[in-house]
C-alpha positions as CSV (number, residue, x, y, z in Angstrom):
1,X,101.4,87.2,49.8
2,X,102.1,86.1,46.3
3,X,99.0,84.3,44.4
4,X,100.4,81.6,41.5
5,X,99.4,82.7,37.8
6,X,97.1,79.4,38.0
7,X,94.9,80.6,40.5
8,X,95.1,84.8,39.3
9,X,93.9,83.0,36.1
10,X,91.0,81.3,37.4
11,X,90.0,84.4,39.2
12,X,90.4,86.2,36.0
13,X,88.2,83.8,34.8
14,X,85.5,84.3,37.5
15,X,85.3,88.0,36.6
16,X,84.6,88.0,33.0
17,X,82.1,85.4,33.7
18,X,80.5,87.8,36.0
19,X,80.6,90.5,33.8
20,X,78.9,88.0,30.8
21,X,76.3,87.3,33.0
22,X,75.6,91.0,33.5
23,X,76.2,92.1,30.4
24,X,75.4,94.7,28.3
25,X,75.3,96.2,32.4
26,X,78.9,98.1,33.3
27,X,79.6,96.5,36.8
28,X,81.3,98.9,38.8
29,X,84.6,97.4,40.6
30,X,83.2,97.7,44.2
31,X,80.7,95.3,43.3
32,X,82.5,92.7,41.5
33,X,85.2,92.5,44.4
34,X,81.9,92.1,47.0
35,X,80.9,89.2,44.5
36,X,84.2,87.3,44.7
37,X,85.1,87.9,47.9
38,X,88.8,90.0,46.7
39,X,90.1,93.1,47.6
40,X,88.8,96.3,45.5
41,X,92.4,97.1,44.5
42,X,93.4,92.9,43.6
43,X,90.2,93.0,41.7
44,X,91.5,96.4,39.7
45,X,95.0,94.7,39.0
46,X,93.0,92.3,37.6
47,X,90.9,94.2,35.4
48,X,93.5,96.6,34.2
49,X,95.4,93.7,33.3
50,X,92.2,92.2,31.4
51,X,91.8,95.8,29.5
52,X,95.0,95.4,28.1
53,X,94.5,92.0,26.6
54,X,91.1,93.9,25.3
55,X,89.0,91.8,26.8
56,X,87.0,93.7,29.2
57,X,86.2,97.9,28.4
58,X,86.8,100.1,31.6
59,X,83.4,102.9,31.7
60,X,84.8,106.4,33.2
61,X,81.9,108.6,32.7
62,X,78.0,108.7,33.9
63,X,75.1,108.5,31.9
64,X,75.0,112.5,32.2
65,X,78.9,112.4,30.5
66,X,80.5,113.8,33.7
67,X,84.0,112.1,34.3
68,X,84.3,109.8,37.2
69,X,86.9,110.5,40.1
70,X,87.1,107.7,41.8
71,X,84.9,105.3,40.5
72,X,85.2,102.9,37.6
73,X,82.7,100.7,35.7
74,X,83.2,97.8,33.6
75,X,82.0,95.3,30.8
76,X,83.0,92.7,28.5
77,X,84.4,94.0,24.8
78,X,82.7,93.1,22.0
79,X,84.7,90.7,20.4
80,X,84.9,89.0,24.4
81,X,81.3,88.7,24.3
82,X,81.0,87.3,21.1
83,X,83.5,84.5,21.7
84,X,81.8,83.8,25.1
85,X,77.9,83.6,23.7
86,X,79.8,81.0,20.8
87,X,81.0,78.5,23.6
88,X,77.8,78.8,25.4
């Protein structure tokens, strides 16, 4: 099933509010699909495309530096927080 750009958009949308509300948290990917009721790998597409527009940061390692397999965490950038905490 193909989604419009409109409505990817708005979900795009929902996401980096949910990672502004959480921030300066990494939210891993699991959780943010649970929270908008997408599939994990939608969710992802999502994101990935989000990191390249450097608005969100993806977060591959643990707190004890060990490289993540199969997991990924992410947050808002900077400059994508700072623009958000402006309108608000």
């Amino acid at each position: 099933m193909k989604i419009s750009k409109e409505k990817k958009d708005k979900i795009a949308e929902q996401l980096l509010s949910i990672l502004f509300h959480n921030f300066p948290n990494p939210q891993y990917t699991a959780s943010i699909s649970r929270e908008l009721a997408r599939d994990e790998e939608f969710i992802k597409a999502i994101l990935l495309e989000l990191k390249e527009k450097k608005l969100v940061t993806e977060i591959n390692k643990n707190s004890e530096g060990n490289t993540y397999i199969r997991r990924k965490r992410w947050m808002l950038s900077s400059q994508a927080y700072d623009a958000y905490k402006k309108v608000q």
